[in-house]
Legacy VTK file of the C-alpha trace (Angstrom):
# vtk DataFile Version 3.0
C-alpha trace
ASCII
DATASET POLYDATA
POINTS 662 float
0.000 0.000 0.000
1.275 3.198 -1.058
2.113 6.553 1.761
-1.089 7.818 -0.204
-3.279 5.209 0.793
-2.158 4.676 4.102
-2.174 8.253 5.011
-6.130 8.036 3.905
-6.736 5.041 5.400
-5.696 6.255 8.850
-7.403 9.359 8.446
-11.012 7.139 7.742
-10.218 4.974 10.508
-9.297 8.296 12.621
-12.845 10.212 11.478
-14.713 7.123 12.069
-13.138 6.616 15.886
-14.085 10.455 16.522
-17.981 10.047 15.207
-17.920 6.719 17.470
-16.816 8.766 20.214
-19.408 11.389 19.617
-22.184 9.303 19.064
-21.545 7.504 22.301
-20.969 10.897 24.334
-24.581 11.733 22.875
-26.038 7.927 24.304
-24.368 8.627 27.029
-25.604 12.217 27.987
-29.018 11.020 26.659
-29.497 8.088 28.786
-28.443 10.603 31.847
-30.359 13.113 30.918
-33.160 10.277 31.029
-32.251 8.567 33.785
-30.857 11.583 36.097
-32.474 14.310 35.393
-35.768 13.549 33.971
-36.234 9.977 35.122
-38.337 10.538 38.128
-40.869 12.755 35.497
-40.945 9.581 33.302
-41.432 7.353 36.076
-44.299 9.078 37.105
-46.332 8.884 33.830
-45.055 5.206 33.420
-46.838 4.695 36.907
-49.906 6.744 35.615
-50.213 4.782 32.308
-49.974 1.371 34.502
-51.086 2.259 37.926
-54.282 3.821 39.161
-54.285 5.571 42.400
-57.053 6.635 44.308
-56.919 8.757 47.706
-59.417 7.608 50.660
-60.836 9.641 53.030
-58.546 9.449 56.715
-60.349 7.918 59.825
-61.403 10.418 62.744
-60.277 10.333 66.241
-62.578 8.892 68.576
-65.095 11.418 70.712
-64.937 10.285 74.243
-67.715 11.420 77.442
-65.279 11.996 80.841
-66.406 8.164 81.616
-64.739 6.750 78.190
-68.029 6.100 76.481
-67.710 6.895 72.916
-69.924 9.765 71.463
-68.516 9.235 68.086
-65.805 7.149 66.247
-64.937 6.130 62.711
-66.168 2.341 60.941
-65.280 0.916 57.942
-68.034 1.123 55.503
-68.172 -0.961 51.521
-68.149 1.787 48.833
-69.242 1.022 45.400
-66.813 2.615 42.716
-67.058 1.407 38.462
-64.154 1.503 36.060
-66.590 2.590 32.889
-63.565 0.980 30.775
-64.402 -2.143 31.376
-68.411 -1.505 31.478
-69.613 -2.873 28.091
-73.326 -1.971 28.414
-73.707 1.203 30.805
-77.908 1.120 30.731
-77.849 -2.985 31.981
-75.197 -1.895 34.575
-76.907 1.438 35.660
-79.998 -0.775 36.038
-78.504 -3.654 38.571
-76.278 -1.050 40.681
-80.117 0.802 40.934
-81.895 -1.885 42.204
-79.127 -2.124 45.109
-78.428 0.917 45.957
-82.014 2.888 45.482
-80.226 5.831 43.785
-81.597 6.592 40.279
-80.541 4.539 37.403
-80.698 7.744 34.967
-77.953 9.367 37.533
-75.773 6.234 37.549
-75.882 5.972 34.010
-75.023 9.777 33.146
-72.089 9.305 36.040
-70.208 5.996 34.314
-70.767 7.293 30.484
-69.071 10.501 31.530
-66.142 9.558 33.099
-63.375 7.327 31.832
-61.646 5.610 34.476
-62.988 6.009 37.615
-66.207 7.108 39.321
-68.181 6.419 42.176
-71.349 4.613 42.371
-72.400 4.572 45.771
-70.912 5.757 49.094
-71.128 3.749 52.499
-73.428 1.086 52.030
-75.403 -1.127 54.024
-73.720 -4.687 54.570
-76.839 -6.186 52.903
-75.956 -3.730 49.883
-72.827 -5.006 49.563
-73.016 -8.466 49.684
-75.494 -7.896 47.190
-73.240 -6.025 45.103
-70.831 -9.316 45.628
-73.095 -11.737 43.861
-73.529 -9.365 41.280
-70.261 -10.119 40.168
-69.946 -7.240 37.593
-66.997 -6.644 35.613
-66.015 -2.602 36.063
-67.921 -2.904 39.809
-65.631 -3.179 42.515
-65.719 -2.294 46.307
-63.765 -0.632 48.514
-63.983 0.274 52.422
-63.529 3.780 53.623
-64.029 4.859 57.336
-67.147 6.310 58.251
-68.540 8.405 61.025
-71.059 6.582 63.302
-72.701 7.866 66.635
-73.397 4.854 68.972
-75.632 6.769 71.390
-78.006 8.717 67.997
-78.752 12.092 69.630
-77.649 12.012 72.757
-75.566 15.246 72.938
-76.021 15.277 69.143
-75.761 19.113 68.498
-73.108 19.507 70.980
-70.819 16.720 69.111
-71.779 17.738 65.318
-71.785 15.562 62.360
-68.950 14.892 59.444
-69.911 14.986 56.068
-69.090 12.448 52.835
-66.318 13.702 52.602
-64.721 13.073 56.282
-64.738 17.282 57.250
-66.058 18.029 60.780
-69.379 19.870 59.716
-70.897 21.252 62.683
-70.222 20.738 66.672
-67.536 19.951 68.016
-66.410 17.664 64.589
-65.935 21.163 63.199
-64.148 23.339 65.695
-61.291 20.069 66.190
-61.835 19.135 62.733
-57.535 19.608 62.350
-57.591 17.229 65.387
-59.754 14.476 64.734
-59.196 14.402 61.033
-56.192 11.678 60.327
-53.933 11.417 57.233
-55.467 10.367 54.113
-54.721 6.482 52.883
-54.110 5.580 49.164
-54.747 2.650 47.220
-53.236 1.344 44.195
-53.559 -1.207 41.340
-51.294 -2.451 38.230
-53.344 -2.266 34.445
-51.575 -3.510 31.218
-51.066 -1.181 28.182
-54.920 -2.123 27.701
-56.081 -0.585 30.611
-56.919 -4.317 31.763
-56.296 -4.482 35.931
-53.468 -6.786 36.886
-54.359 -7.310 40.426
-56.528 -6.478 43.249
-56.203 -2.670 45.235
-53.863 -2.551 47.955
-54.381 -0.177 50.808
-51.139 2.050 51.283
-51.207 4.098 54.151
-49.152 7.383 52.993
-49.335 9.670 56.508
-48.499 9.574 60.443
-51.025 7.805 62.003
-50.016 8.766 65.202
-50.665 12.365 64.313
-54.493 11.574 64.665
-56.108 12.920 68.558
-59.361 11.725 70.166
-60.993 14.218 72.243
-62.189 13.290 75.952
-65.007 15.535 76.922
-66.319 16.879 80.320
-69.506 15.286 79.398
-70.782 12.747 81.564
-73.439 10.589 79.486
-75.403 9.681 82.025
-76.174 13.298 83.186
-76.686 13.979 79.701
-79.400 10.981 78.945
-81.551 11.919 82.836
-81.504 15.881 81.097
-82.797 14.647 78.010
-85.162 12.489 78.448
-86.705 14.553 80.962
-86.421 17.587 78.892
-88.318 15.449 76.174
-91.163 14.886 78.723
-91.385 18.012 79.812
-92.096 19.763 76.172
-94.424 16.919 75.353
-96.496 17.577 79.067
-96.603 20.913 78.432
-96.945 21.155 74.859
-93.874 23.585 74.078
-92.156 24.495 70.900
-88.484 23.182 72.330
-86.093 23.577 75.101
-82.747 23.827 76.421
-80.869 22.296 79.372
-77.337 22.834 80.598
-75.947 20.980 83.523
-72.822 22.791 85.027
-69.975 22.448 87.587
-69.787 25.743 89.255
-66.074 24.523 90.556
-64.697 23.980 87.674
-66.498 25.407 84.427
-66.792 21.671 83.358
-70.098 21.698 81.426
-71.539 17.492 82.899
-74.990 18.159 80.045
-76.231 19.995 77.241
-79.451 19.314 75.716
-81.911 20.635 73.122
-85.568 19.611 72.080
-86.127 19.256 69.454
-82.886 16.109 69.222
-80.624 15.468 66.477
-79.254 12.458 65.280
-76.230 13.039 62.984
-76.218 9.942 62.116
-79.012 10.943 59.972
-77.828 14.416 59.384
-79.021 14.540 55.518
-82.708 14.426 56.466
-82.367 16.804 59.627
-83.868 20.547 59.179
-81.249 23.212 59.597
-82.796 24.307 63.294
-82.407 20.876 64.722
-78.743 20.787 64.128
-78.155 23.928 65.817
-76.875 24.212 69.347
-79.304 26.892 70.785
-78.260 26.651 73.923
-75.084 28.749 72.625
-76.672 30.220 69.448
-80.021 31.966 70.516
-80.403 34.389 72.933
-83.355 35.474 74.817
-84.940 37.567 77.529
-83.874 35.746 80.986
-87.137 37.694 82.634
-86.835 36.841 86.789
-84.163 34.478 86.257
-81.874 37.936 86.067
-83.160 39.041 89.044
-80.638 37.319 91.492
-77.576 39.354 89.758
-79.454 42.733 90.090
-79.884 42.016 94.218
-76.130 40.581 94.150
-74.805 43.786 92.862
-77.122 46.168 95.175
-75.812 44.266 98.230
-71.839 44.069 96.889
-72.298 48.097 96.637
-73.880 48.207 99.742
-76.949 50.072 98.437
-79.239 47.355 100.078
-79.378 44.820 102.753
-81.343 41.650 102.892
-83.686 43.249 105.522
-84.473 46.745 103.429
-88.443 47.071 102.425
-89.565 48.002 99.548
-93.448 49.751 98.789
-94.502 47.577 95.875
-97.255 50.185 95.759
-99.983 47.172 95.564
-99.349 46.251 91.668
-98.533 48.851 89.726
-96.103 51.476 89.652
-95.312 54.345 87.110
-91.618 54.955 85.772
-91.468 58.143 83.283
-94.253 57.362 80.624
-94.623 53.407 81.352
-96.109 51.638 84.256
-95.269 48.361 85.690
-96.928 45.424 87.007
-96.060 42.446 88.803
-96.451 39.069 86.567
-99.493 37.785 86.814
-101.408 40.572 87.808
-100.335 39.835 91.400
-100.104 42.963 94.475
-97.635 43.332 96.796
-97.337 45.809 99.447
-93.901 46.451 101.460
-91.337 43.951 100.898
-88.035 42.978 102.263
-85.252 42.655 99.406
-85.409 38.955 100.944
-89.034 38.956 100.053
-88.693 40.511 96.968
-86.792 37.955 95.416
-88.684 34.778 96.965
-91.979 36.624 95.801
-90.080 37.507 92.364
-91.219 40.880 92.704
-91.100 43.441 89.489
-91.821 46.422 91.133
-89.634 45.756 94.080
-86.532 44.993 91.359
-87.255 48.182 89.419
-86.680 50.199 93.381
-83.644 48.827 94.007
-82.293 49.076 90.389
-83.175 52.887 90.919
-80.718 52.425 94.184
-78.213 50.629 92.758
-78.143 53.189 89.229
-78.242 52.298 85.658
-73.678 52.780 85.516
-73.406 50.189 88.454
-75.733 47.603 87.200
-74.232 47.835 83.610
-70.863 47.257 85.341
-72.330 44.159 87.122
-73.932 42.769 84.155
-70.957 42.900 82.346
-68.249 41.380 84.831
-71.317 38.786 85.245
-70.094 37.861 81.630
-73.456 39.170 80.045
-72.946 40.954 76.420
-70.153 39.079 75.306
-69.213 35.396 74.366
-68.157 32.613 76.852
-65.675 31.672 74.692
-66.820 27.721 75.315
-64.936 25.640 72.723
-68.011 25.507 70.539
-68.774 27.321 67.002
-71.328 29.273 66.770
-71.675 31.271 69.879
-72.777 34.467 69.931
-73.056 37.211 72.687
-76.457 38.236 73.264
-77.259 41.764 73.498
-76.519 44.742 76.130
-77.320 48.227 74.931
-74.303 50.880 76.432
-75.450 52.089 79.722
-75.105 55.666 78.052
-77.765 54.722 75.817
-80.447 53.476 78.772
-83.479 55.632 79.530
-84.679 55.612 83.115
-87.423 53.060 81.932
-84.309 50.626 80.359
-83.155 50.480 83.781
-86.125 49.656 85.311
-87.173 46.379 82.299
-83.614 45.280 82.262
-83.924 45.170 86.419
-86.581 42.385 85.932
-84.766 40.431 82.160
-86.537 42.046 79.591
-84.957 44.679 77.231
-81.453 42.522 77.511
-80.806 39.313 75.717
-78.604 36.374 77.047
-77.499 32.826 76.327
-78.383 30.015 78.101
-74.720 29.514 78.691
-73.691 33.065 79.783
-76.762 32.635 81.991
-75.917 29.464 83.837
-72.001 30.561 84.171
-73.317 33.620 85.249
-75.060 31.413 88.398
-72.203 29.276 88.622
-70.173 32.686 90.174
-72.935 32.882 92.870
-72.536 29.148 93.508
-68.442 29.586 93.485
-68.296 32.299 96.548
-68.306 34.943 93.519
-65.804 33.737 91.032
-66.865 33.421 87.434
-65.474 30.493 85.711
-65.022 30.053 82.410
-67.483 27.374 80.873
-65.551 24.323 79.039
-66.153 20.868 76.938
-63.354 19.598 76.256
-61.123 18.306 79.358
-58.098 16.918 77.105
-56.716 15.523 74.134
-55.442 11.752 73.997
-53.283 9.779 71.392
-53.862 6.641 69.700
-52.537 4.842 72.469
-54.915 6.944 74.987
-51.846 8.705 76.209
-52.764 12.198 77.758
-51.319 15.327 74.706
-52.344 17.807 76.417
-55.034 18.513 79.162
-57.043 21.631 80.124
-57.245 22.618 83.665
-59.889 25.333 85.103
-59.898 28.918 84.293
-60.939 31.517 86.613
-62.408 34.678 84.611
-62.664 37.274 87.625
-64.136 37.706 90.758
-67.211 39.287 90.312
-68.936 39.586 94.068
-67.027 38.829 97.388
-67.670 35.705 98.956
-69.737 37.059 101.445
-72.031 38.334 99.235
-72.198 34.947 97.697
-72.958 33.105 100.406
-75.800 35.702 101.510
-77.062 35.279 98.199
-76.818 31.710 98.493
-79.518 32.172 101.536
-82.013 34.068 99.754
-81.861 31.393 96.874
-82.301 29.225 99.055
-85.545 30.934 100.500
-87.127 31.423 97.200
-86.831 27.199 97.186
-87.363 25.931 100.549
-89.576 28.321 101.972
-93.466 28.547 101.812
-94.999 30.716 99.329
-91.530 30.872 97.041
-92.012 30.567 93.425
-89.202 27.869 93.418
-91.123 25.350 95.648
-91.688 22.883 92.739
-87.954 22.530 92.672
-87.204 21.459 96.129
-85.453 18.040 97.016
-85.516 15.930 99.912
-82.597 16.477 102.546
-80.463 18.399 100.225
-80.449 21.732 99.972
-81.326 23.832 96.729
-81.037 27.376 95.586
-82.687 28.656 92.664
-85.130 31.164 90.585
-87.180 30.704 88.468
-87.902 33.232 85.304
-91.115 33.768 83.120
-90.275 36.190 80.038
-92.409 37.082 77.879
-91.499 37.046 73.759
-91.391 40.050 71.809
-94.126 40.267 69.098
-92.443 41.663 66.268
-96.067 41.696 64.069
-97.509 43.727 66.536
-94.094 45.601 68.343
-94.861 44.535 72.228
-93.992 41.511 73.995
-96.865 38.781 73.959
-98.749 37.620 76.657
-99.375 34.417 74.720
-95.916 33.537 73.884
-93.814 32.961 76.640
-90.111 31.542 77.410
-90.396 29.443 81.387
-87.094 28.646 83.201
-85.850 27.927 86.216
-82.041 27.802 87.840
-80.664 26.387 90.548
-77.709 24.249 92.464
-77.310 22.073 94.976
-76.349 21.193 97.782
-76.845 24.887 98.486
-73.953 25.158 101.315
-71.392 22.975 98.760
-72.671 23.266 95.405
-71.551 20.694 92.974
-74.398 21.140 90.308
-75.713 24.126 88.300
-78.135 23.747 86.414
-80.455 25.180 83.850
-83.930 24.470 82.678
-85.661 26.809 79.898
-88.939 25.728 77.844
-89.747 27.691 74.739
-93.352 28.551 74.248
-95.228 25.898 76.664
-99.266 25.792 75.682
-99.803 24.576 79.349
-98.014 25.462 82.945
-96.525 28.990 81.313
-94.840 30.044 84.578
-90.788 28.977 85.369
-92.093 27.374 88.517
-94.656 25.135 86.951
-92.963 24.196 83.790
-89.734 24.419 84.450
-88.789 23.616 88.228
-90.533 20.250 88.506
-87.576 19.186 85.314
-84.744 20.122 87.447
-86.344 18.730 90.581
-86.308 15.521 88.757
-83.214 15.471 87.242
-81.751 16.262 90.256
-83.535 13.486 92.139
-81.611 10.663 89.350
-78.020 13.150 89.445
-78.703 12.346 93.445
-79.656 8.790 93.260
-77.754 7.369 90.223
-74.484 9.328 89.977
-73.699 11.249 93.803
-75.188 9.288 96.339
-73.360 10.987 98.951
-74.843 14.431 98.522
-77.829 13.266 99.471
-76.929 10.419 102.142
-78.282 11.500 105.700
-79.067 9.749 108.828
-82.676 8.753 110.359
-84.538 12.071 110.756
-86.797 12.988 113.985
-89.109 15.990 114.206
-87.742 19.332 115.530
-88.993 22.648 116.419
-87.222 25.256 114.202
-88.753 29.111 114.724
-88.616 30.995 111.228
-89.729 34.424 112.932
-93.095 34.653 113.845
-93.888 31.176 112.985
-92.757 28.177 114.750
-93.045 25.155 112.415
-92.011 21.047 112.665
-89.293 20.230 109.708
-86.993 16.907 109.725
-83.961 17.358 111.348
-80.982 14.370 111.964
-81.516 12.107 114.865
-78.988 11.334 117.343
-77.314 8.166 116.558
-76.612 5.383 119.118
-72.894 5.511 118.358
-72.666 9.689 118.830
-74.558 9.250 122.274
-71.984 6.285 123.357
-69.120 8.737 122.035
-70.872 11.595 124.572
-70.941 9.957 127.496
-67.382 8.151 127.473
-65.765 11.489 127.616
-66.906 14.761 129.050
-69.227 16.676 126.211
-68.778 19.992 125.668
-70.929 22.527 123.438
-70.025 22.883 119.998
-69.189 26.477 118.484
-71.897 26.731 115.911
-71.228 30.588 115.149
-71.077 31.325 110.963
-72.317 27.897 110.552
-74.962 27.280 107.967
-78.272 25.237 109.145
-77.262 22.585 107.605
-73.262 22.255 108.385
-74.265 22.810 112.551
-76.847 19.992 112.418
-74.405 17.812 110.900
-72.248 18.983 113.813
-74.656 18.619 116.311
-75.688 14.852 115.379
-71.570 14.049 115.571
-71.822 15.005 119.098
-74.871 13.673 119.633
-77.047 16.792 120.728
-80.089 17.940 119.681
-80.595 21.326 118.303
-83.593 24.173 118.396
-82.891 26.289 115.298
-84.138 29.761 114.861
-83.864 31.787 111.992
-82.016 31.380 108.848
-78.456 32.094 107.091
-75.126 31.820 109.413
-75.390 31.299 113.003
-74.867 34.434 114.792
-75.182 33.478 118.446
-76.285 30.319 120.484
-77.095 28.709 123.986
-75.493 27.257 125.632
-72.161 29.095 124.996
-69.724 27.454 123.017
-67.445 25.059 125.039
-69.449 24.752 128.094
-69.930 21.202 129.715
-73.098 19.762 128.460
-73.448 16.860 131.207
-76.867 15.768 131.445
-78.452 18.432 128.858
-78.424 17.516 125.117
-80.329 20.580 124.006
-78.667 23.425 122.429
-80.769 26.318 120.755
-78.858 28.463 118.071
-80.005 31.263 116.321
-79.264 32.105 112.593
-79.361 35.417 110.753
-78.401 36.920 107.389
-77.087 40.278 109.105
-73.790 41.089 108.899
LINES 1 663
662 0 1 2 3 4 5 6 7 8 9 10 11 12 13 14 15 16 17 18 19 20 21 22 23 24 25 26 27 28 29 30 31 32 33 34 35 36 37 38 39 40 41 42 43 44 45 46 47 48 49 50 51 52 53 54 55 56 57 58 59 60 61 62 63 64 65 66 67 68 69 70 71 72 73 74 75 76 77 78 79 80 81 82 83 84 85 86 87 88 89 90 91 92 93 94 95 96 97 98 99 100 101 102 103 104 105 106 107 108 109 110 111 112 113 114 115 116 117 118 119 120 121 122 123 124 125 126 127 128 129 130 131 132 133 134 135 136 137 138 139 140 141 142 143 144 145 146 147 148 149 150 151 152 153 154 155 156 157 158 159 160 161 162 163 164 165 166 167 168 169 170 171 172 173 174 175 176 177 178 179 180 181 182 183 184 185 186 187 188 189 190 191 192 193 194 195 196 197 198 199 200 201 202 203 204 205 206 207 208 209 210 211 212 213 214 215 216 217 218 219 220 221 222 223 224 225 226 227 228 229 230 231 232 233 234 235 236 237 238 239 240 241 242 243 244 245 246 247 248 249 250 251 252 253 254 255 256 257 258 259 260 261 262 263 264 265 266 267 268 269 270 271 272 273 274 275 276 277 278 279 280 281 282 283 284 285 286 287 288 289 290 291 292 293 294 295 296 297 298 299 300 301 302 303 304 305 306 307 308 309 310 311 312 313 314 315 316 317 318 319 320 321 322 323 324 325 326 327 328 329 330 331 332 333 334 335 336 337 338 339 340 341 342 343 344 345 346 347 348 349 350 351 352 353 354 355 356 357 358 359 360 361 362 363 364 365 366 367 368 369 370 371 372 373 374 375 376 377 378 379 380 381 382 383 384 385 386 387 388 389 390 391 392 393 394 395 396 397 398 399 400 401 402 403 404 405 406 407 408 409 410 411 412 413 414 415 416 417 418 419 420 421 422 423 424 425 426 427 428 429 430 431 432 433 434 435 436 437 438 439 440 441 442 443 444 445 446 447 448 449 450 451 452 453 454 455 456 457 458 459 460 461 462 463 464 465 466 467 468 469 470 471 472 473 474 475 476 477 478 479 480 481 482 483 484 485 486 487 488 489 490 491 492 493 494 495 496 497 498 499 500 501 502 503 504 505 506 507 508 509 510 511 512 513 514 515 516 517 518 519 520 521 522 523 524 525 526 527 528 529 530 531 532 533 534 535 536 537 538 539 540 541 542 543 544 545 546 547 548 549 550 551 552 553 554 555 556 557 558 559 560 561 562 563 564 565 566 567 568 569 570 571 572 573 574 575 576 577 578 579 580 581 582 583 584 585 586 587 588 589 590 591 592 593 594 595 596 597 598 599 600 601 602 603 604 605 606 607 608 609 610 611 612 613 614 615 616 617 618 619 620 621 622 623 624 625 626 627 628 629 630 631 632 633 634 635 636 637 638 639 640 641 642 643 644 645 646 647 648 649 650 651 652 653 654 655 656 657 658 659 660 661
């Protein structure tokens, strides 16, 4: 081979080397380029082309009452979803998924013709439903289980707790406010198809979030409070014929709210077919004139500004008394001459409230109402709460002051209005009201837990416990409007409330239509138990202490019996003199046990010292020593004989004497 040839022949051999070398830097760069940079974008429409993913609603965290009784918690439910793909005759299918599920065929039909891969048919089926879908045996059918929200107990508590819609969001209730809570991570599932779209193999659940993220809630509740409130609330608007109702069972301690109920119930297990007012809460979403229920924190303030005592009269002027252009009666058409501000409240007097709301002035009572907690929101871990309504004290007239002195011309919750009681009950200290008492994992391990909150003081405790007596009064005493309310050996204080509904049609407040309540807690000298009863619009028994007392009487009786049988425990009574002023009259008083007289004569027994003692705490005293007591008066005892400490030897009589005077 000639220098010619060979010089061309390397030169080929050199040209063809370089192209090699370029064409495999290209393959090279191309398969990185593939692999590196845009691999994971390929891999993902591979997976789309041969997988089929479909996200599933998470499972909720259990609702819990303060007894661990679920309220609400999360099943597994068949769904019925259709690949139309693989659905060869959409009317015959539309027909047979019909007949199972009762939704239209028309519907179905429209759904699988206008979708291409995926669609549901039917969400959260019956069992029966789904085995029948089973021996359908449908190509393009399939089912799938996703967790659904089911209420053991129906309504109990039902618009407290809410409801959760289709789609697993908290709706209403407390499944709304701790919807980020309750609410777990989602779940996927996924299945292989060939280049035909035909399915490989059956879904496979593929959990793709933190379980452990999900809470449960553990409420104050306690479900058997809340099941005695509503089933005697349920009575009680069927006796007297009423448009609704609204209880709320309280711990004045603690701000722990033990019941809430509503008439008409709510199931939310059935929340599709439920009317929009049945699923609200009213007890924290209406407000309403409290009428004579307010009365208590108009005489509360008046005695913490010392503008009144217990013992002041009042002219009632005999039924009717003029203010500026308006006069006032008392309810029911009722006369009353001079009363004591004791007498005032047991008689639930309207003239006698407007007096000493003129004493007290209209700045001093707006301050009360306020720090009370009136004219602004609870803040009770609830949606949908709203304020009522106080007008600026600026923008009273002399006749505002005297209709907002006996609950009309103000509006209030039923929840400001029991809290509001609760600081009476709680020597003066308004708590705030709360439902939840913690948050547990899914191992039931405490995440966090919320303790009691004190708002303010709003009234000493002096003026508490004085107010305490006069509750008591309007109760226990003959001729109070509270009577129907009173319990056996324990103690209540109350008031009950008649207000009267504004006629918008007409612009006054109706005779006709009426709201009846009545409030109270016991055991008056250690209350454990607020509570408060209101009926909306009874046809029969319109007055608080006919329609509304006898409820909390009763549910008081089963709180007693079934849940705190110590509050009411006491020892074989006898019959004792007890002198209430100028009458003298026989009430059942403890009897001295064999033990506490074997106790008294092994040692030397000495009186007692029964001073600022209520009745109650000095004849529990009394029976420990094994004495028996006359009892004169009412309130704290002020003074008694004989003298404390001396030697009681062969007497076993000791007279005290009680007063509400400072």
């Amino acid at each position: 081979m000639s220098a010619k040839s060979k010089k061309w022949f390397r030169f080929r051999i050199a040209t063809l080397l370089a192209m090699f070398l370029v064409l495999f830097c290209v393959l090279v760069f191309r398969a990185f380029h593939l692999q590196i940079m845009t691999g994971k974008t390929y891999k993902n429409l591979a997976e789309k082309q041969h997988n089929k993913a479909l996200q599933l609603h998470p499972e909720r965290g259990i609702i819990f009452d303060r007894n661990g009784e679920k309220l609400a918690a999360s099943i597994l439910a068949d769904s019925v979803f259709a690949d139309p793909s693989k659905i060869d005759n959409v009317d015959e299918a539309a027909a047979q998924l019909a007949a199972v599920t009762g939704q239209p065929k028309k519907a179905i039909a429209q759904q699988i013709a206008k979708s291409k891969n995926f669609c549901w048919v039917a969400r959260m089926i019956t069992p029966a439903q789904s085995e029948q879908i089973k021996n359908l045996k449908m190509e393009g059918v399939y089912l799938i289980q996703e967790p659904k929200r089911f209420y053991p107990s129906r309504e109990l508590a039902g618009q407290l707790i809410g409801f959760v819609g289709m789609d697993s969001n908290g709706l209403e209730g407390l499944e709304m406010r701790y919807d980020s809570y309750l609410r777990g991570e989602p779940e996927k599932i996924f299945w292989g198809r060939d280049a035909r779209g035909k399915k490989l193999y059956l879904p496979e659940r593929s959990v793709t979030g933190k379980k452990d993220e999900q809470l449960s809630l553990v409420l104050t509740l306690d479900s058997r409070i809340q099941h005695a409130v509503e089933s005697n609330l349920k009575e009680a608007v069927f006796r007297t014929r009423a448009r609704g109702g609204f209880i709320i069972v309280m711990d004045p301690r603690t701000g722990e709210i033990l019941a809430m109920a509503n008439s008409p119930v709510f199931n939310p297990n059935a929340y599709a077919s439920a009317t929009a007012d049945n699923k609200r809460n009213k007890a924290i979403t209406d407000c309403f004139d409290p009428g004579s229920t307010f009365k208590p924190f108009l005489v509360a303030a008046a005695i913490e500004e010392g503008v009144v005592k217990e013992s002041d009269r009042f002219n009632c002027e005999n039924g009717a008394y003029r203010v500026a252009n308006a006069t006032f009666h008392e309810a029911n058409r009722k006369r009353h001459g001079v009363l004591t501000v004791r007498e005032i409240l047991k008689y639930s007097s309207n003239i006698g409230s407007v007096k000493i709301s003129e004493k007290l002035g209209r700045e001093k009572f707006h301050d009360y109402i306020k720090n009370f907690g009136f004219g602004q929101k609870t803040n009770i871990e609830l949606p949908g709460e709203i304020s009522g309504l106080l007008r600026p004290w600026k923008n009273w007239t002399q006749v505002d002051t005297s209709t907002v002195a006996f609950g009309q011309g103000i509006s209030v919750t039923a929840i400001q209005l029991v809290s509001a009681l609760s600081a009476i009950a709680n020597d003066g200290v308004l708590m705030q009201p709360h439902i939840v008492k913690k948050f547990v994992d899914v191992n039931g391990e405490t995440v966090r837990e919320f303790a009691p909150t004190a708002v303010r003081r709003v009234i000493s405790a002096d003026t508490a416990r004085r107010m305490t007596t006069m509750l008591t009064n309007v109760v226990g005493e003959q001729g109070g409007t509270g009577k129907n309310a009173a319990l056996v050996n324990v103690d209540v204080a109350g008031k009950t409330g008649t207000a009267q509904k504004f006629d918008f049609a007409n612009k006054r407040f109706s005779s006709e239509r009426v709201r009846t309540s009545f409030m109270g807690f016991f055991p008056a000298e250690a209350p454990r138990f607020v509570m408060l009863v209101s009926i909306d619009e009874p046809q029969l028994h319109k007055w608080g202490g006919e329609a509304a007392a006898p409820v909390f009487k009763s549910i008081s009786q089963q709180i007693i019996r079934c849940f705190e049988p110590d509050i009411g425990e006491t020892p074989p009574v006898q019959e004792t003199e007890i002198n209430t002023g100028s009458k003298i009259r026989l009430v059942s008083t403890p009897a001295v046990s064999p033990a506490a007289q074997a106790a008294a004569t092994e040692e030397e027994a000495v009186v007692p010292d029964f001073r600022g003692m209520t009745v109650r705490q000095a004849l529990k005293a009394a029976q420990e020593k094994g004495l028996e007591m006359k009892v004169t008066g009412s309130g704290w005892a002020s003074s008694q004989k004989p003298a404390p400490g001396t030697p009681l030897k062969g007497n076993r009589l000791c007279a005290v004497s009680f007063s509400t005077e400072d």
